[in-house]
ROGUBA-797933 format. One record per atom (N, C-alpha, C): x, y, z; residue in three letters. Coordinates in steps of 0.02 Angstrom, whole numbers, plus 50000, padded with zeros to 5 digits. Layout:
REM ROGUBA-797933
XYZAla/...
REM end
This chain:
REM ROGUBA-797933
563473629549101Unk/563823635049068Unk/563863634048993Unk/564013630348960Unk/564133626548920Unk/563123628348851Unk/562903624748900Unk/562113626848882Unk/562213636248850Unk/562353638948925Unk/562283645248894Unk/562403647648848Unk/563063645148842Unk/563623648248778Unk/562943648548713Unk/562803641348717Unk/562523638148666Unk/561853643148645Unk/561493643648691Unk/561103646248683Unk/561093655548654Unk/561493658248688Unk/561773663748664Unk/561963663448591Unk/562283658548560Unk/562503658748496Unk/562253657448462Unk/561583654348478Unk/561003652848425Unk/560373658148404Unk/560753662248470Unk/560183666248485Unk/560553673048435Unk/561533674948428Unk/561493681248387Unk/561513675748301Unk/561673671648312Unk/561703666248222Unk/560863668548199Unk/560363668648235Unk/559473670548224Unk/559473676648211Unk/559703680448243Unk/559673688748236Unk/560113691648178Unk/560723686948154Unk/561203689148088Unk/560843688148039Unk/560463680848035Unk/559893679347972Unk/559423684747967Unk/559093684548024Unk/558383689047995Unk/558753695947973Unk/559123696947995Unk/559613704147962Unk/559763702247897Unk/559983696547880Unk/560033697847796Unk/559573695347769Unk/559013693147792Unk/558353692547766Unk/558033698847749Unk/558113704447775Unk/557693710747770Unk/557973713647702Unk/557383718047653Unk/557723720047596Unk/557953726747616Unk/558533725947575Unk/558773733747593Unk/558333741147562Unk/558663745647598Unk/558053752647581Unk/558323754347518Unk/557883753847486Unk/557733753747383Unk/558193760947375Unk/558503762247327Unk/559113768347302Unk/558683772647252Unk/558283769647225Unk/557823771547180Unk/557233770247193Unk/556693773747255Unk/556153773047255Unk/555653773547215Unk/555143771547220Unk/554353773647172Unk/554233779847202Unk/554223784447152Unk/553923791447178Unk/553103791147141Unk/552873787547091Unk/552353789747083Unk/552063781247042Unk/551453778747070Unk/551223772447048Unk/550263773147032Unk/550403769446986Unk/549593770346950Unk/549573763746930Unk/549083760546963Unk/549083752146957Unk/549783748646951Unk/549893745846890Unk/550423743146877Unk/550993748146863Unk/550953752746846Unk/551483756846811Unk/551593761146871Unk/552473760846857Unk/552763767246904Unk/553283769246865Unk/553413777546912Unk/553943782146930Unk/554333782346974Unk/555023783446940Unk/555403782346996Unk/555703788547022Unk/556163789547077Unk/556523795647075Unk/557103796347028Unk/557323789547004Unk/557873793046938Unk/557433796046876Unk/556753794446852Unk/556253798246816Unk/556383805546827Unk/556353806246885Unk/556313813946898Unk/557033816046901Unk/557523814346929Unk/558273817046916Unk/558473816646844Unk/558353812046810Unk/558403812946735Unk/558203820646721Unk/557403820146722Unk/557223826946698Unk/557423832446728Unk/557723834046786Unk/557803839946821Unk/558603840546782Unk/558923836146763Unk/559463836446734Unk/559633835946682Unk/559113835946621Unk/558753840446544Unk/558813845346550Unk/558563849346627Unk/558403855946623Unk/558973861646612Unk/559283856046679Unk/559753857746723Unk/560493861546655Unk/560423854446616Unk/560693854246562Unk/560793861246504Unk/560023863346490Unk/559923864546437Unk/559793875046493Unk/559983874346528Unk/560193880346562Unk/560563881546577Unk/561093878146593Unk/561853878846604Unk/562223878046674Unk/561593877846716Unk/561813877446796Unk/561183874846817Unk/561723873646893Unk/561003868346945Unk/560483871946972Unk/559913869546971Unk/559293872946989Unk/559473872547075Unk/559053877747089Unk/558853877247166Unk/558613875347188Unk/558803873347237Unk/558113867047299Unk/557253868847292Unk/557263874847282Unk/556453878047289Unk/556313878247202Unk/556553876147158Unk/556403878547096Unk/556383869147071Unk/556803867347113Unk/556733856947077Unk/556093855647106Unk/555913858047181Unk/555183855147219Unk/554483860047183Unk/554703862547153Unk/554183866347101Unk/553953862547045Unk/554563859447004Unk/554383857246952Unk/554123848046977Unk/554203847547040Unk/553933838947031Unk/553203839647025Unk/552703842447066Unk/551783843147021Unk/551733843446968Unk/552153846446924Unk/552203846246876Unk/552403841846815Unk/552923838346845Unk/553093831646816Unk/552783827646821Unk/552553825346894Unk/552033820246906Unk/551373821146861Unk/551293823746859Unk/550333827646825Unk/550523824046770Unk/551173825046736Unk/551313824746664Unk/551463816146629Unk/551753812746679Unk/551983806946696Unk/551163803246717Unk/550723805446750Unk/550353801146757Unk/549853799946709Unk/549733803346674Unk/549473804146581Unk/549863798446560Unk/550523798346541Unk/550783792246503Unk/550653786046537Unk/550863784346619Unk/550523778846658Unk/549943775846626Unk/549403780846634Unk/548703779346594Unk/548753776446547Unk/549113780346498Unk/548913779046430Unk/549343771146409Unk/549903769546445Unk/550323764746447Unk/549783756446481Unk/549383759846519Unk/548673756046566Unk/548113754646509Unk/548023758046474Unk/547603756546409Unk/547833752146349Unk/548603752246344Unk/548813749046285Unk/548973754546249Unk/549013760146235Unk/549223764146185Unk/549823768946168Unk/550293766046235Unk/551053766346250Unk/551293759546276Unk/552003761246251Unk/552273751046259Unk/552923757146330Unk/552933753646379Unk/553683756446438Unk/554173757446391Unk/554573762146410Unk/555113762246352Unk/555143763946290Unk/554693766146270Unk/554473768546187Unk/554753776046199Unk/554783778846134Unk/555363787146142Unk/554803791746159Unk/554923797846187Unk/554843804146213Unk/554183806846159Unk/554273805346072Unk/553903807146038Unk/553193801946037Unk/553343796346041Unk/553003790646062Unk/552413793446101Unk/552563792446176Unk/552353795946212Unk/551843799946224Unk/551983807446187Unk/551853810946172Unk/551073811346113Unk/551253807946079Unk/550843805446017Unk/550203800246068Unk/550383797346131Unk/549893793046165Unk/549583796446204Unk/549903801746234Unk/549553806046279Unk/549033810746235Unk/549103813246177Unk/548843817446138Unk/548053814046130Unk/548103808846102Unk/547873803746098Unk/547283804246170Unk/547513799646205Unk/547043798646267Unk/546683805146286Unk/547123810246264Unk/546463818046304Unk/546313818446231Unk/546213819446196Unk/545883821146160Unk/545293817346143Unk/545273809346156Unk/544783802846181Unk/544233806046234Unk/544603809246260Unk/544193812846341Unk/543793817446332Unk/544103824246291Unk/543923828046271Unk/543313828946207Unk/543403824346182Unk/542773823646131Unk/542273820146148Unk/542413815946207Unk/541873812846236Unk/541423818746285Unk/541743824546324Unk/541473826346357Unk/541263833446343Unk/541743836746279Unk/541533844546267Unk/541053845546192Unk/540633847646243Unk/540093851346192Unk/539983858946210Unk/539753861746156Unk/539633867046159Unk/538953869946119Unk/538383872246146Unk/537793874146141Unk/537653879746122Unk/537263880346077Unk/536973886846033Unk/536923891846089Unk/536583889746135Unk/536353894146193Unk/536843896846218Unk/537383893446225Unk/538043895546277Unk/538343902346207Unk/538363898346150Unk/538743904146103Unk/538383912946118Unk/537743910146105Unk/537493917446111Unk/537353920346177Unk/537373915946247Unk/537633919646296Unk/538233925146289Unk/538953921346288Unk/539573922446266Unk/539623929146225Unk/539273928246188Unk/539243935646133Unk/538883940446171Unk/538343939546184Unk/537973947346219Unk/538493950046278Unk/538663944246321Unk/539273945846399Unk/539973949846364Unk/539963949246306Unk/540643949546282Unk/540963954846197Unk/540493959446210Unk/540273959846140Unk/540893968446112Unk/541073969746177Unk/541683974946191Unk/542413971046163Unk/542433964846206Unk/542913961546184Unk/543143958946104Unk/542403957246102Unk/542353953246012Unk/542283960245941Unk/542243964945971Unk/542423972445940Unk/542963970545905Unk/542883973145829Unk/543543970645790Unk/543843980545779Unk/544353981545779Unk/544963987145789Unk/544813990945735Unk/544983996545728Unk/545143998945674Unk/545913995945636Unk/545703996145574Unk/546323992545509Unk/546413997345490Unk/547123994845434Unk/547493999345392Unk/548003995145334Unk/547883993045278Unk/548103990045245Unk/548703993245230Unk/549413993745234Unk/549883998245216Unk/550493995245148Unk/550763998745140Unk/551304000445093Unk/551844003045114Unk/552554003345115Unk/552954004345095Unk/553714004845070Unk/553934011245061Unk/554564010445051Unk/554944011445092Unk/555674009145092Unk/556044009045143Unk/556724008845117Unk/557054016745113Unk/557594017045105Unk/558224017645132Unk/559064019445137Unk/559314019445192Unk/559634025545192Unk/559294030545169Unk/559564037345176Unk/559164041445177Unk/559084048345201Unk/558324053845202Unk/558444056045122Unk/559004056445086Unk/559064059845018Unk/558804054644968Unk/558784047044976Unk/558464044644932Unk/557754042944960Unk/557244044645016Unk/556764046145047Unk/556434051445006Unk/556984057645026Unk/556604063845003Unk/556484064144907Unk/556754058744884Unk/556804059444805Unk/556134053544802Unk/556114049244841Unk/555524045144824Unk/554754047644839Unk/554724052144894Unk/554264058844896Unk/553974060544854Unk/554664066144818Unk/554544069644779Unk/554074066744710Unk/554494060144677Unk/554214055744622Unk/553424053644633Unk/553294054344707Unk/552774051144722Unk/552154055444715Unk/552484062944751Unk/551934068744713Unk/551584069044641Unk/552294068244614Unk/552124069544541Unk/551464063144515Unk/551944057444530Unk/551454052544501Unk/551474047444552Unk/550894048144599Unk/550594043944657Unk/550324036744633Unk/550454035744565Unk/550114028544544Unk/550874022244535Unk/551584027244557Unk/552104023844539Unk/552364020444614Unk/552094019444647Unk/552304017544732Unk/552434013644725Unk/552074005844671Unk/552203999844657Unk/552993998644641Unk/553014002744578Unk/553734003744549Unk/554084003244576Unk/554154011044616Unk/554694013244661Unk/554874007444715Unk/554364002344750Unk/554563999644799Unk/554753994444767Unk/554573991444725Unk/554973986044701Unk/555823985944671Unk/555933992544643Unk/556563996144628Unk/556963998544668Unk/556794002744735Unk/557144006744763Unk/557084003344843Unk/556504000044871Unk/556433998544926Unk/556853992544973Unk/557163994045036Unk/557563989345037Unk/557203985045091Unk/556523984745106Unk/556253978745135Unk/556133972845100Unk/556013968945164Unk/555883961745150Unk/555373962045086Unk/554633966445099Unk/554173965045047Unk/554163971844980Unk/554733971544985Unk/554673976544893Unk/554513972344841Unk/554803967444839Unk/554613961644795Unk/553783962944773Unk/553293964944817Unk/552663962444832Unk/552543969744810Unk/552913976144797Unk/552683979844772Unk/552563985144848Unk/552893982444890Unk/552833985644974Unk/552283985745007Unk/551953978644999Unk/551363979345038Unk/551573975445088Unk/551343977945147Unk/551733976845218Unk/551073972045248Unk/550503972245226Unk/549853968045255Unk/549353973645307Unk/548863969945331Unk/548463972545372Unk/548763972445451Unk/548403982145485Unk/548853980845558Unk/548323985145587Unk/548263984445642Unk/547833985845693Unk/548253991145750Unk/548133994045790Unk/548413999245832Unk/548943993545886Unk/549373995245902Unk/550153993845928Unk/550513986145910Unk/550193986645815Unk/550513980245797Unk/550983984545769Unk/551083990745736Unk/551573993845705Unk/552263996245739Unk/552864000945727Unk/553064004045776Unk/552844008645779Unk/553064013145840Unk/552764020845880Unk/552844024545813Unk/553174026245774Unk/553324032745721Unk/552884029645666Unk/552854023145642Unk/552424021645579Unk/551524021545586Unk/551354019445655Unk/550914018645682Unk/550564025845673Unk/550954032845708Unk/550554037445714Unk/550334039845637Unk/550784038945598Unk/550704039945527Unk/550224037445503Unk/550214030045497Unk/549694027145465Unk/548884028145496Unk/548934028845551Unk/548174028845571Unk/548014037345568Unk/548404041745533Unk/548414047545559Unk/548024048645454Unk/548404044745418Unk/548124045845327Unk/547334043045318Unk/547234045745265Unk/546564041645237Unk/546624036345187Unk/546244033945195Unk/546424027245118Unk/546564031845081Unk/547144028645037Unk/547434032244988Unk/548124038045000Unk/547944037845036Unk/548444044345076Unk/549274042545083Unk/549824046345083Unk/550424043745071Unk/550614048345124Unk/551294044745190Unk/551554048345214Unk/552004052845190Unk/552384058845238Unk/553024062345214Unk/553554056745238Unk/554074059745229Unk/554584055645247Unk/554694052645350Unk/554964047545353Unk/554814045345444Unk/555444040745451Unk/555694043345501Unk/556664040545511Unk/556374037545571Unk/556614029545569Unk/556784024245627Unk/557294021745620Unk/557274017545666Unk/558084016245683Unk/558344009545619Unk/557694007545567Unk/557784002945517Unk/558184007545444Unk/557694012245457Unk/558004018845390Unk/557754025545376Unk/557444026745317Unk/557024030045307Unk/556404028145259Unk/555834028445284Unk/555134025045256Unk/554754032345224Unk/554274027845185Unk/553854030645156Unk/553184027445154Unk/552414028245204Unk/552074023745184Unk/551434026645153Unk/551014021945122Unk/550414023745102Unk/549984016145132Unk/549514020745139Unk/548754015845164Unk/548424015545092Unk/548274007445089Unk/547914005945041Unk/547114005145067Unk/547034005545123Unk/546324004445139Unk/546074005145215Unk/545684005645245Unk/545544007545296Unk/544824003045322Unk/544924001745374Unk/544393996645407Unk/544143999545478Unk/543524002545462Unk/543404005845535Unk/543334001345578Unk/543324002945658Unk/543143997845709Unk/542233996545696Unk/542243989645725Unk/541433988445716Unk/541293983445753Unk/540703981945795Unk/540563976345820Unk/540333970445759Unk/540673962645766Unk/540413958745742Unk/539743955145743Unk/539473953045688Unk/538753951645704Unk/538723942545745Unk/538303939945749Unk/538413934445808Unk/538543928645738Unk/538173929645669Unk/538393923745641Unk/539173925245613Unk/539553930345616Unk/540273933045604Unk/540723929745659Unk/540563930345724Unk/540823928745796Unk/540723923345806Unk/540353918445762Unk/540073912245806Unk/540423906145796Unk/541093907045762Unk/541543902745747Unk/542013903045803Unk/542153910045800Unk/542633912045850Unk/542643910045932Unk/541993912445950Unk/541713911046011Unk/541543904646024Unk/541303897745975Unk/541163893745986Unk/541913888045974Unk/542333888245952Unk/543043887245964Unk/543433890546025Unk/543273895646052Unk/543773900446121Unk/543143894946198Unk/542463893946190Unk/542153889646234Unk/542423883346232Unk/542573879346185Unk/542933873246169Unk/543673871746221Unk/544143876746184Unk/544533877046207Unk/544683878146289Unk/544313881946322Unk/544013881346367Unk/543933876646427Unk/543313873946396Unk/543063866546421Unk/543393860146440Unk/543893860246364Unk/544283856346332Unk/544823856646412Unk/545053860946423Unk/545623865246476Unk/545213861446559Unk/544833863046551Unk/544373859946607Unk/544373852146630Unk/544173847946563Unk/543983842846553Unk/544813837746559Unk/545473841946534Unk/545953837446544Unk/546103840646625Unk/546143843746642Unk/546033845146741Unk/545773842246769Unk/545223840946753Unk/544803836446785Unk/545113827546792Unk/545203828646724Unk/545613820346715Unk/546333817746751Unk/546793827146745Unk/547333824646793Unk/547053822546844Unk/546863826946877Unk/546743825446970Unk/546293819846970Unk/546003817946930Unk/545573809946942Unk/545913805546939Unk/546483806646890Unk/547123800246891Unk/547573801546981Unk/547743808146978Unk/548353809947039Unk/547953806247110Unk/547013805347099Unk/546783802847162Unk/546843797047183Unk/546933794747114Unk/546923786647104Unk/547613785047133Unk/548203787947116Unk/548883785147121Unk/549073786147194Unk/549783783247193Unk/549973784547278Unk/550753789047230Unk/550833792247281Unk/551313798547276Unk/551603798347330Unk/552453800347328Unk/552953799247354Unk/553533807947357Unk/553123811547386Unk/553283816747360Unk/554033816047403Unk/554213814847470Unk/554693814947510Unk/555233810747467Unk/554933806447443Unk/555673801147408Unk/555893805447356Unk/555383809947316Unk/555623813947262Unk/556143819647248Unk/555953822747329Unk/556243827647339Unk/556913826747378Unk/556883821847394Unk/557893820447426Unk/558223818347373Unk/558803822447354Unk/559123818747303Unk/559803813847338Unk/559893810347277Unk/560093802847308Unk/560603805947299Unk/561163800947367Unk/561723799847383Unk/561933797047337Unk/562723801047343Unk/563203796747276Unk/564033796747343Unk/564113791747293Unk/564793791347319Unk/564783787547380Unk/
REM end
């Protein structure tokens, strides 16, 4: 009997050890690992609680499991670049930032080119699009009553070479200073009432008076730019920078998901948020 006891008590004293031999289940798992470097889930509760922060209330269960692909994608760029030497762990947010810039853009110049051939594909497929608008260089004044409107009119009949004057004297926009030149505008960069006006004069041409909800205006077109297709050596800056960009868009996609294949991901640890209390 005696034996037994014995044996029994050696037997739960074995089973209490290997129990505190086992490590306990981690509070802060690895949600995201790339060789040596990891993410944890306080990584990601931090940031969901920037957000969380800088909106004023708690996100929703379906709107936090949205933004972790997104974090991760973003997080595994710095991993990398931290894997190369060109981030130290722990370095600031701008840091960072400045390393990731860095590493795709390493990527990106290694892998995007862009070919004569492709430009002038691009232009013939596209040549509706690369159509430059009709312009309208404008002018004007901008007063805050129709009676000093209708008097700047009138001055303007008489002597149409004084618009400069008048807007620098009488005009209460930002650019009277400038003599009321408002710059170049294309169809629905203006508002609805100035818009129909201006594309409606000829170079040179001065509106009547036009009430918005700013005051009362007065404009003149200094010049007029019909619509026209661009020629391919005009476009070929354009088009061969919009393919770049492009590519460029391609080439760091390509690089996330070649890193995200490489890593192990923990999406379940990410998405439970930890017990408190």
């Amino acid at each position: 009997m005696p034996r037994r006891t014995s044996r029994w008590t050696a037997s739960v004293v074995a089973t209490v050890l290997l129990a505190s031999c086992r490590e306990p289940a981690p509070t802060d798992p690895v949600i995201l690992a790339l060789d040596e470097q990891v993410v944890r889930r306080s990584d990601f509760e931090r940031h969901v609680a920037e957000l969380e922060a800088r909106g004023g209330e708690a996100l929703a269960p379906n709107v936090r499991q949205a933004l972790l692909d997104p974090f991760l994608e973003e997080r595994i760029v710095v991993l990398e670049a931290r894997s190369r030497g060109l981030v130290a762990a722990g370095e600031s947010a701008d840091r960072e930032r400045e390393a990731v810039q860095g590493l795709l853009r390493q990527e990106v110049q290694a892998k995007v080119e862009v070919t004569d051939a492709e430009v002038v594909t691009y232009y013939r497929a596209h040549l509706d699009e690369l159509r430059e608008p009709e312009r309208v260089t404008l002018r004007q004044i901008l007063v805050p009553t129709s009676n000093e409107a209708r008097d700047v009119r009138r001055r303007l009949s008489k002597d149409p070479k004084s618009f400069d004057v008048l807007a620098r004297t009488m005009s209460r926009a930002l650019e009277a200073s400038a003599g009321g030149l408002m710059g170049v505008f294309s169809k629905g960069q203006l508002p609805p009432e100035l818009e129909a006006a201006a594309f409606a004069l000829p170079a040179g041409g001065t509106s009547e008076v036009i009430e918005t909800s700013l005051g009362y205006h007065v404009v003149r077109v200094e010049a007029r730019e019909a619509a026209r297709e661009p020629t391919l050596a005009e476009a070929r800056g354009k088009i061969r920078a919009q393919l770049s960009r492009r590519k460029a868009d391609q080439v760091v996609r390509q690089f996330v998901l070649g890193l995200m294949a490489r890593a192990k991901v923990n999406h379940e640890a990410a998405n439970a948020r930890r017990r408190t209390g």
